[in-house]
PDB file with one MODEL, atoms N, CA, C and O in Angstrom:
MODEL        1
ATOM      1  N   UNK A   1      81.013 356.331  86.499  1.00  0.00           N
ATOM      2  CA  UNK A   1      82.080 355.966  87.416  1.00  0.00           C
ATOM      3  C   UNK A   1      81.483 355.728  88.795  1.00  0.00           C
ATOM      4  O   UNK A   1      80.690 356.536  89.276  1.00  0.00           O
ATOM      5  N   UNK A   2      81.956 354.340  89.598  1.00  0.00           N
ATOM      6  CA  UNK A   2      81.368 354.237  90.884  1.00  0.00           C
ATOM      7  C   UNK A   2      82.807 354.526  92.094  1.00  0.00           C
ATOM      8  O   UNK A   2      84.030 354.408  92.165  1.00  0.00           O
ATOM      9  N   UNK A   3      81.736 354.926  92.813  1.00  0.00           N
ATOM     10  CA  UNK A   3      82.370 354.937  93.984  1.00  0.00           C
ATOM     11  C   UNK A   3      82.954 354.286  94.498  1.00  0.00           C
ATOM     12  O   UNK A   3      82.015 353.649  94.975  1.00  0.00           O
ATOM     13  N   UNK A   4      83.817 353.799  94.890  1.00  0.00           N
ATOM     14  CA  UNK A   4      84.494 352.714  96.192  1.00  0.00           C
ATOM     15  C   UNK A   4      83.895 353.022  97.496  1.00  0.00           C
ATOM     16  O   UNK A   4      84.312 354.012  98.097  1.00  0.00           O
ATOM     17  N   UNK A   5      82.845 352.200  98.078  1.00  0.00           N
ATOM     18  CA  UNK A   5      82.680 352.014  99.421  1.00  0.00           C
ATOM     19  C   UNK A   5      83.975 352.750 100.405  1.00  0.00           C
ATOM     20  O   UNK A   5      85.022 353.095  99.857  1.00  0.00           O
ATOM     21  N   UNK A   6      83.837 352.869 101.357  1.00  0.00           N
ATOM     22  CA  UNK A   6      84.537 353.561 102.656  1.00  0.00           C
ATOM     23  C   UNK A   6      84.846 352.611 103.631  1.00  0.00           C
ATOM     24  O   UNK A   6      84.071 352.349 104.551  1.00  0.00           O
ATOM     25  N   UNK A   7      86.144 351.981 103.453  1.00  0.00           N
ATOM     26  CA  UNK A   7      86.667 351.130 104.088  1.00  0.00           C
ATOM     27  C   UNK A   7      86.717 350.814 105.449  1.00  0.00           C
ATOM     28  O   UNK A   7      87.509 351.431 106.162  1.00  0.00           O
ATOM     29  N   UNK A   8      85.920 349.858 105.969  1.00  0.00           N
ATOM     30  CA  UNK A   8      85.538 350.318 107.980  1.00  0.00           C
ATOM     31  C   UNK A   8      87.313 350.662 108.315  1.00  0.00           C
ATOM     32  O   UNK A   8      88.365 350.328 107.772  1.00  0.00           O
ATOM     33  N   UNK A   9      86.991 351.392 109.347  1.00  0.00           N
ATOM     34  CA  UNK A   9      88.773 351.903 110.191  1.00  0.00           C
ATOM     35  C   UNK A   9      88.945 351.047 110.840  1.00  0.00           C
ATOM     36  O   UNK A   9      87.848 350.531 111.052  1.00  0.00           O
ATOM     37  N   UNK A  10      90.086 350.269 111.575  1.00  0.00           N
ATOM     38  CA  UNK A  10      90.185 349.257 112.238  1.00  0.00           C
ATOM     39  C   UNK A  10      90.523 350.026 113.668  1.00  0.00           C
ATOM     40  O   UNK A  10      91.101 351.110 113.585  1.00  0.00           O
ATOM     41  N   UNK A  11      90.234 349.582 114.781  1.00  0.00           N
ATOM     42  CA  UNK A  11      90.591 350.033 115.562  1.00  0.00           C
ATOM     43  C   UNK A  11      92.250 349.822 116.266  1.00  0.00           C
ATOM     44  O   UNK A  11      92.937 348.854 115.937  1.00  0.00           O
ATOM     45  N   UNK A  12      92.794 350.985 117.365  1.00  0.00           N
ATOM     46  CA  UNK A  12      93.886 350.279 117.924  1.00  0.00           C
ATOM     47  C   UNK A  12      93.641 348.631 118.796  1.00  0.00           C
ATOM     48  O   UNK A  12      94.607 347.868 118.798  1.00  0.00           O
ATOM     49  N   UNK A  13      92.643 348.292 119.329  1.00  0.00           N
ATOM     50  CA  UNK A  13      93.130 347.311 119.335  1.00  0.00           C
ATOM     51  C   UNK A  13      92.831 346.178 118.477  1.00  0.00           C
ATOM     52  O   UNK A  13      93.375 345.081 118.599  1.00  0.00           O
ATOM     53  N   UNK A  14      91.894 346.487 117.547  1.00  0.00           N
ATOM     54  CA  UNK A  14      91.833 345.311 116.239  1.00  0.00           C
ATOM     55  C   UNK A  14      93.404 345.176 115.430  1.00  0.00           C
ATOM     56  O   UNK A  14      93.678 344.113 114.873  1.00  0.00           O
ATOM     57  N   UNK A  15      94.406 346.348 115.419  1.00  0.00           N
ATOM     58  CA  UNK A  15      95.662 346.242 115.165  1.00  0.00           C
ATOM     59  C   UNK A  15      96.621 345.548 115.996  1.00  0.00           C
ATOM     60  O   UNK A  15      97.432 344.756 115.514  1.00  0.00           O
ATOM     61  N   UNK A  16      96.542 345.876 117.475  1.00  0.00           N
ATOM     62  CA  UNK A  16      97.093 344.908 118.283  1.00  0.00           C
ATOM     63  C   UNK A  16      96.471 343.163 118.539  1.00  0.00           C
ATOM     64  O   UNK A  16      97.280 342.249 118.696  1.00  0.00           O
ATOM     65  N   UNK A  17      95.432 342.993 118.543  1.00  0.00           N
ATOM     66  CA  UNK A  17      95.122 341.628 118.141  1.00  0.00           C
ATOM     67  C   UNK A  17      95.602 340.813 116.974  1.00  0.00           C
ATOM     68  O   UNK A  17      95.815 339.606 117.096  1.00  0.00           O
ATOM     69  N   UNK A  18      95.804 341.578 115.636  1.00  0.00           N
ATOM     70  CA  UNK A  18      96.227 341.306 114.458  1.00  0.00           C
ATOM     71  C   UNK A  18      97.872 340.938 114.359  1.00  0.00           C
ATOM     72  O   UNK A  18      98.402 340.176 113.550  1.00  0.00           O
ATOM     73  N   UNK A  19      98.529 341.736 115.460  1.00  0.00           N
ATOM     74  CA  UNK A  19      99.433 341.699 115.427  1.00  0.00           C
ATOM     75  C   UNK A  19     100.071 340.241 116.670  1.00  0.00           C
ATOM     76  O   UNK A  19     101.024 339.537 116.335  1.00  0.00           O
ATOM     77  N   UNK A  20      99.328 340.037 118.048  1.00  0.00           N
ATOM     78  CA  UNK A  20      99.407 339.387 118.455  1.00  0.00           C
ATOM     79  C   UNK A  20      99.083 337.998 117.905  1.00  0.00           C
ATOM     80  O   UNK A  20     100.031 337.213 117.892  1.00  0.00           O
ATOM     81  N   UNK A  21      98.027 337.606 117.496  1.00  0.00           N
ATOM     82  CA  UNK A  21      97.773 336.539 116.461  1.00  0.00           C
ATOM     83  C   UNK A  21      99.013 336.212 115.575  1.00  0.00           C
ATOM     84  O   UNK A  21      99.177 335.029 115.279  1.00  0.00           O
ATOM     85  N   UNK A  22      99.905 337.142 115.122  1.00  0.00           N
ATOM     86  CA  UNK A  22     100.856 336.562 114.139  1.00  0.00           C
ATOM     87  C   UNK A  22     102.300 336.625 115.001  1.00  0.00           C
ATOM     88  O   UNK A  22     103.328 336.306 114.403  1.00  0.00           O
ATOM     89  N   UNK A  23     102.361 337.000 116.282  1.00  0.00           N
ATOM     90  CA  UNK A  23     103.203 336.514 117.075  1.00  0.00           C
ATOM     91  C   UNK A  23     103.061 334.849 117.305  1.00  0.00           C
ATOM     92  O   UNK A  23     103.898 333.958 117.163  1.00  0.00           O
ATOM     93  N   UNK A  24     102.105 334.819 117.585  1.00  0.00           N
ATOM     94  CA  UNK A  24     101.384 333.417 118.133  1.00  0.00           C
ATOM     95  C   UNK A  24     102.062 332.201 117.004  1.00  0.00           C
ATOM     96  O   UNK A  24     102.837 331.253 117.128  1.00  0.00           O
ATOM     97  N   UNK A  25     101.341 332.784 115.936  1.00  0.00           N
ATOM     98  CA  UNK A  25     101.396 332.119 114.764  1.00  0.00           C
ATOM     99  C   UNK A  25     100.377 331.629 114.358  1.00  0.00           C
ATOM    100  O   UNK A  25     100.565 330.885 113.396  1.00  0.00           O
ATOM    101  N   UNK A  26      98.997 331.758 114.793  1.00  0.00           N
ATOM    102  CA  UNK A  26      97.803 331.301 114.416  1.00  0.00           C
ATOM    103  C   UNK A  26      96.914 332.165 114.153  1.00  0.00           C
ATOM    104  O   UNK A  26      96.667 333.147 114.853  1.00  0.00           O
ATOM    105  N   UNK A  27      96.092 331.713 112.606  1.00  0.00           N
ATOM    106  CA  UNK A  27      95.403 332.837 112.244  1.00  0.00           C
ATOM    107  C   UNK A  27      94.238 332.092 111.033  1.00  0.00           C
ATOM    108  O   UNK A  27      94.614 331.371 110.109  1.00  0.00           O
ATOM    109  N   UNK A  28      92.819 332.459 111.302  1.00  0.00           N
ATOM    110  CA  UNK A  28      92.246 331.957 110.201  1.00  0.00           C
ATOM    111  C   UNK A  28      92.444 332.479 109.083  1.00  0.00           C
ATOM    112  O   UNK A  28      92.787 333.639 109.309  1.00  0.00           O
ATOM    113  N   UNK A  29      92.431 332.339 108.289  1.00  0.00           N
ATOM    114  CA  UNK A  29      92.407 332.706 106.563  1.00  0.00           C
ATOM    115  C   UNK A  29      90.918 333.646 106.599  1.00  0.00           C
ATOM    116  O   UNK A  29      91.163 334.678 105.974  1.00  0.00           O
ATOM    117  N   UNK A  30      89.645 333.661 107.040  1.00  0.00           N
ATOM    118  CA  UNK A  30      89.170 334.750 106.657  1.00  0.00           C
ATOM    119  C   UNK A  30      89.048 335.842 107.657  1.00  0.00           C
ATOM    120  O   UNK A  30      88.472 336.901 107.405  1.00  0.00           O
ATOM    121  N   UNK A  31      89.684 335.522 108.958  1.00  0.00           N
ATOM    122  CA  UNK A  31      90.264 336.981 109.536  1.00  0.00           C
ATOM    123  C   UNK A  31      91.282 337.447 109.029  1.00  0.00           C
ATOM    124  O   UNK A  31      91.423 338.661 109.177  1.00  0.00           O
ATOM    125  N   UNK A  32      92.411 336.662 108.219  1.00  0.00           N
ATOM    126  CA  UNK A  32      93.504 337.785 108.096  1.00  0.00           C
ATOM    127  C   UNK A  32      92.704 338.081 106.668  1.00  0.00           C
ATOM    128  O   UNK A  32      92.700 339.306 106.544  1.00  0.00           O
ATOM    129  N   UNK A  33      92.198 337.625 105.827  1.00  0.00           N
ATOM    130  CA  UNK A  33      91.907 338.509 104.882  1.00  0.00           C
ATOM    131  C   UNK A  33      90.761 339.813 105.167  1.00  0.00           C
ATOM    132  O   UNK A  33      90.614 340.745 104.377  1.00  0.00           O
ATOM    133  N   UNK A  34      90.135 339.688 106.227  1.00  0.00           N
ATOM    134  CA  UNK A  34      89.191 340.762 106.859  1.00  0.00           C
ATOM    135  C   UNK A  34      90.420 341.695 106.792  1.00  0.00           C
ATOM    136  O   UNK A  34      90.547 342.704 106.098  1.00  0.00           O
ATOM    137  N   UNK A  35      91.139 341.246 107.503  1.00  0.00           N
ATOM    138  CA  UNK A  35      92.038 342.232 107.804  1.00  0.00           C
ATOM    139  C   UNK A  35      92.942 343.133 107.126  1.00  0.00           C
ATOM    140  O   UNK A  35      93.511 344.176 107.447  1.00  0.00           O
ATOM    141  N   UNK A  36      92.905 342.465 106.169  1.00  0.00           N
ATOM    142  CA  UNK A  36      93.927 343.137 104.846  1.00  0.00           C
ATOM    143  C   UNK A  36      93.361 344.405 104.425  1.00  0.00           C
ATOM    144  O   UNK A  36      94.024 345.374 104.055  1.00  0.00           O
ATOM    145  N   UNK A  37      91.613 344.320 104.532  1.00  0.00           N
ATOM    146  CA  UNK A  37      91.105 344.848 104.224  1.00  0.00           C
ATOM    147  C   UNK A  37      90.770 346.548 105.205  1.00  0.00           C
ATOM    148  O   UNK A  37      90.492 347.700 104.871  1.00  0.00           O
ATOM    149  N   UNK A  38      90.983 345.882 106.390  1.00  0.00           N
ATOM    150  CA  UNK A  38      90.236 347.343 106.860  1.00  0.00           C
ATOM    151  C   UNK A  38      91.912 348.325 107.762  1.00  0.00           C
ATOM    152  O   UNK A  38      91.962 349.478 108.192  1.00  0.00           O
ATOM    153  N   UNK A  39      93.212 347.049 107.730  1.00  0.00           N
ATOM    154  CA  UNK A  39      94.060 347.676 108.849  1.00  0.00           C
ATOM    155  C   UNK A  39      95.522 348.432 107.726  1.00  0.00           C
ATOM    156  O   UNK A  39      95.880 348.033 106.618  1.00  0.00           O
ATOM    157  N   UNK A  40      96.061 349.557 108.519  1.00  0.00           N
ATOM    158  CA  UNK A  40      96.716 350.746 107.931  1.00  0.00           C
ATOM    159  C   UNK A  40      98.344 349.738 107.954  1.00  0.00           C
ATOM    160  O   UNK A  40      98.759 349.514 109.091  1.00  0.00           O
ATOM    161  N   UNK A  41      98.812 349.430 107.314  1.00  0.00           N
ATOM    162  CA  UNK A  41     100.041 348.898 107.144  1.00  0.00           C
ATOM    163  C   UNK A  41     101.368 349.495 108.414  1.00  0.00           C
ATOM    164  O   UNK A  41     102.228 348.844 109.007  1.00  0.00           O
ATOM    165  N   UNK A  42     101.099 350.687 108.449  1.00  0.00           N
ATOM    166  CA  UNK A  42     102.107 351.651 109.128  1.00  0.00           C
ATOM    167  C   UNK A  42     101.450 351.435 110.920  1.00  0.00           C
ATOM    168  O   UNK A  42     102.196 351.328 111.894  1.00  0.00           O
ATOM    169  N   UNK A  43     100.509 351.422 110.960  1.00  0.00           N
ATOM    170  CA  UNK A  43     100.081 351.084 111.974  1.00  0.00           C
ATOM    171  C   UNK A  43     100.297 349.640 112.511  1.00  0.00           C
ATOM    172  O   UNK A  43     100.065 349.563 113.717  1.00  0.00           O
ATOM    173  N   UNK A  44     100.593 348.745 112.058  1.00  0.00           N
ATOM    174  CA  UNK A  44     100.613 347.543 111.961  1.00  0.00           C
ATOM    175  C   UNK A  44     102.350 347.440 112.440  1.00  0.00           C
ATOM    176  O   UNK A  44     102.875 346.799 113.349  1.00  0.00           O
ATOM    177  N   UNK A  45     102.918 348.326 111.444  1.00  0.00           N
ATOM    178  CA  UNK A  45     104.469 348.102 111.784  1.00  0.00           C
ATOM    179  C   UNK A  45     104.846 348.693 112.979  1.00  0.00           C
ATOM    180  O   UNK A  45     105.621 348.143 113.761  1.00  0.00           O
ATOM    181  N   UNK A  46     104.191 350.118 113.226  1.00  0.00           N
ATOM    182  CA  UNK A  46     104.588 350.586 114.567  1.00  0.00           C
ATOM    183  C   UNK A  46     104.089 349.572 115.964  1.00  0.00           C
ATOM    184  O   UNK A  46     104.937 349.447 116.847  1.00  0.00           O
ATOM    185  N   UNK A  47     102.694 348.843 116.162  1.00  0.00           N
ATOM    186  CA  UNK A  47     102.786 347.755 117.124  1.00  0.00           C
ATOM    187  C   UNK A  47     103.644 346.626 116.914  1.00  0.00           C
ATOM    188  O   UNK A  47     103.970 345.909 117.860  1.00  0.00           O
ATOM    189  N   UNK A  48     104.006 346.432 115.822  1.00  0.00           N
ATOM    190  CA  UNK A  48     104.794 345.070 115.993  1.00  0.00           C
ATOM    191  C   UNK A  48     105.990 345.465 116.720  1.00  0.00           C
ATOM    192  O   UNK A  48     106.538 344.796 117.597  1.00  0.00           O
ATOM    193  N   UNK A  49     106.392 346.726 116.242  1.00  0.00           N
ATOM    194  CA  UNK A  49     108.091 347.245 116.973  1.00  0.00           C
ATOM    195  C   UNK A  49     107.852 347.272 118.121  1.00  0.00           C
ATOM    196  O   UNK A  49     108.748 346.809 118.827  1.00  0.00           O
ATOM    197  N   UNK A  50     106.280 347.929 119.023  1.00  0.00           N
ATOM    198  CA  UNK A  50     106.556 348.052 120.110  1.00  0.00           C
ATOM    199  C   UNK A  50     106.113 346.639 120.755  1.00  0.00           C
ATOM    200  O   UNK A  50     105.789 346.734 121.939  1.00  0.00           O
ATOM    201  N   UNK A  51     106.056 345.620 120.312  1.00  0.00           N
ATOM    202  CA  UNK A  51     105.614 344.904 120.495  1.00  0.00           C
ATOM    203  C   UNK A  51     106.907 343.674 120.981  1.00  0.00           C
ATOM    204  O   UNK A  51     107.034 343.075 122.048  1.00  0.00           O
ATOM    205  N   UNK A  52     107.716 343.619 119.763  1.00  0.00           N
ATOM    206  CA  UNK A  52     109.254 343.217 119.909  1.00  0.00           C
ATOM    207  C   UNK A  52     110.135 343.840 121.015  1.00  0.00           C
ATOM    208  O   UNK A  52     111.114 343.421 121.633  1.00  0.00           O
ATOM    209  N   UNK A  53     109.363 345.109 121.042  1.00  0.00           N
ATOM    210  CA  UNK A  53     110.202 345.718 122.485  1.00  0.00           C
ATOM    211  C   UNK A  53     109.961 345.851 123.809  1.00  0.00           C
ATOM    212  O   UNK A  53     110.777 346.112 124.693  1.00  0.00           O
ATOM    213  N   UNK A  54     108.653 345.636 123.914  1.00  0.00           N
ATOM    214  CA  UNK A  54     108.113 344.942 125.434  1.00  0.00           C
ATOM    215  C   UNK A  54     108.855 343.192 125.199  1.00  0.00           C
ATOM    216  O   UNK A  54     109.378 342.671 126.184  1.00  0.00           O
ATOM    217  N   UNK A  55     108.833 342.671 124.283  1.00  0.00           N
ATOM    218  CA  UNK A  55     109.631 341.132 124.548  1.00  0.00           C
ATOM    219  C   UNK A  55     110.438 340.819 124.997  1.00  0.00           C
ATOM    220  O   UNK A  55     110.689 339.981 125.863  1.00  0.00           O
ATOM    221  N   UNK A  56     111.278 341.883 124.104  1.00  0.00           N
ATOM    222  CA  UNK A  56     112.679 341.935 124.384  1.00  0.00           C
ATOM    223  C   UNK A  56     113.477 342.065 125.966  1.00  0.00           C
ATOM    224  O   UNK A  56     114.264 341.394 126.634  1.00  0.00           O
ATOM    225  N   UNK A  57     112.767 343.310 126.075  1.00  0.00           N
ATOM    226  CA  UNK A  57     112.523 343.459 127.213  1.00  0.00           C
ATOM    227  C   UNK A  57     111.955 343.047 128.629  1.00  0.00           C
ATOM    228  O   UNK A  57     112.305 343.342 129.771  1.00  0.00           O
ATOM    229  N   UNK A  58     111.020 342.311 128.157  1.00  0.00           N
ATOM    230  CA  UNK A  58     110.535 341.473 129.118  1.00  0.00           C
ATOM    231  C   UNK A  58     111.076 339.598 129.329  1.00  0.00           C
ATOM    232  O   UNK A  58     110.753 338.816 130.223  1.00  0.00           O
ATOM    233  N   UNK A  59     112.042 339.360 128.038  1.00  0.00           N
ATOM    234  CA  UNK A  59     113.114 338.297 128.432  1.00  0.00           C
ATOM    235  C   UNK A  59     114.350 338.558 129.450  1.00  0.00           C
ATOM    236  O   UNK A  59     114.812 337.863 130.355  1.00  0.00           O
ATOM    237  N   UNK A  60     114.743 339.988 128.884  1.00  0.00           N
ATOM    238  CA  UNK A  60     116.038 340.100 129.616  1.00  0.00           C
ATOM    239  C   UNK A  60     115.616 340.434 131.068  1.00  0.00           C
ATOM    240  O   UNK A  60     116.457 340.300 131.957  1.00  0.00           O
ATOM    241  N   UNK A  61     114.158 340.932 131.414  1.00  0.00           N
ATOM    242  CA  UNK A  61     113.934 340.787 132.814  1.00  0.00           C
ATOM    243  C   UNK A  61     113.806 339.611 133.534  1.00  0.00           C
ATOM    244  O   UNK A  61     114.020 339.477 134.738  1.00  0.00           O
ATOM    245  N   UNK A  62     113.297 338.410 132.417  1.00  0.00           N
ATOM    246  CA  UNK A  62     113.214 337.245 132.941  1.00  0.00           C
ATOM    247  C   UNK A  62     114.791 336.641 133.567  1.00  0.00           C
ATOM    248  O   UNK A  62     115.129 336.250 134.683  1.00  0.00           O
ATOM    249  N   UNK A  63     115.392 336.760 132.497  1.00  0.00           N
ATOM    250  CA  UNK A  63     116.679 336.052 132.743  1.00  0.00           C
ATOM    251  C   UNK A  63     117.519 337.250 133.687  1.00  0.00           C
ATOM    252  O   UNK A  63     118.586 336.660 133.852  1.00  0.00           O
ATOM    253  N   UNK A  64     117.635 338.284 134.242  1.00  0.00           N
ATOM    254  CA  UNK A  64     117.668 338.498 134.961  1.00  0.00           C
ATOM    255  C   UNK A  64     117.306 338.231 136.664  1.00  0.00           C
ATOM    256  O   UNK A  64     118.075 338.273 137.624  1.00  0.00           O
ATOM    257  N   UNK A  65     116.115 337.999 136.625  1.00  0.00           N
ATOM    258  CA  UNK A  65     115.703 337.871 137.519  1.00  0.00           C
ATOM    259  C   UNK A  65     115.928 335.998 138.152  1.00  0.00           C
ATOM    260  O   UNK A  65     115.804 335.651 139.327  1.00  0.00           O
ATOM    261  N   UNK A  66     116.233 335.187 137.112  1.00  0.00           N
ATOM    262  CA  UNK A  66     116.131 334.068 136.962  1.00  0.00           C
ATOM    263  C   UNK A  66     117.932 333.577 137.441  1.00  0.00           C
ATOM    264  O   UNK A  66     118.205 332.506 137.984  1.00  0.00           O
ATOM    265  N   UNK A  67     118.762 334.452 137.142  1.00  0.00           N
ATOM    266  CA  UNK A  67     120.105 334.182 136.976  1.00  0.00           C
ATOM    267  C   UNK A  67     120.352 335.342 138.544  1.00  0.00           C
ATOM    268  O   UNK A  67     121.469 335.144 139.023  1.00  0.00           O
ATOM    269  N   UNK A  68     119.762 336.119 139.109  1.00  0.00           N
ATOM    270  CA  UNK A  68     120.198 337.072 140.088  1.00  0.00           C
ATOM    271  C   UNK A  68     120.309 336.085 141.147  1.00  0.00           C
ATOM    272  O   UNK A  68     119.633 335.096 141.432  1.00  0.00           O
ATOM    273  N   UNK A  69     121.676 336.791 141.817  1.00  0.00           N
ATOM    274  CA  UNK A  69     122.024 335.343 143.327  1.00  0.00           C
ATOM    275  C   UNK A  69     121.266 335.899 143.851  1.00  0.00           C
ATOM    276  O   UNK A  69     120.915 335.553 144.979  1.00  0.00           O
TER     277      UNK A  69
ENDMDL
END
């Protein structure tokens, strides 16, 4: 029986890049498959949320600030 190699850890910001890239919408095919490989799923979901929530947030400041007499 063999071993399975030890999967490199991805770092926090190799997760936030990963995640910004698919905001964007652009992404090579053998970084996201790098990626499949080394990044934690759960980690991935918790930046995207906070990620949607600096947006969010940072529209309604826009249009705030944009619409204030």
């Amino acid at each position: 029986m063999t071993v399975p190699p030890n999967k490199p850890k991805a770092t926090l910001w190799d997760t936030v890049k990963a995640v910004g890239w698919s905001f964007f919408g652009v992404r090579k095919n053998s970084a996201y498959q790098e990626d499949l490989g080394k990044l934690n799923p759960l980690h991935i979901i918790a930046v995207a949320f906070a990620a949607v929530i600096v947006f969010v947030v940072g529209l309604v400041l826009l249009v705030r600030f944009v619409v204030a007499p």
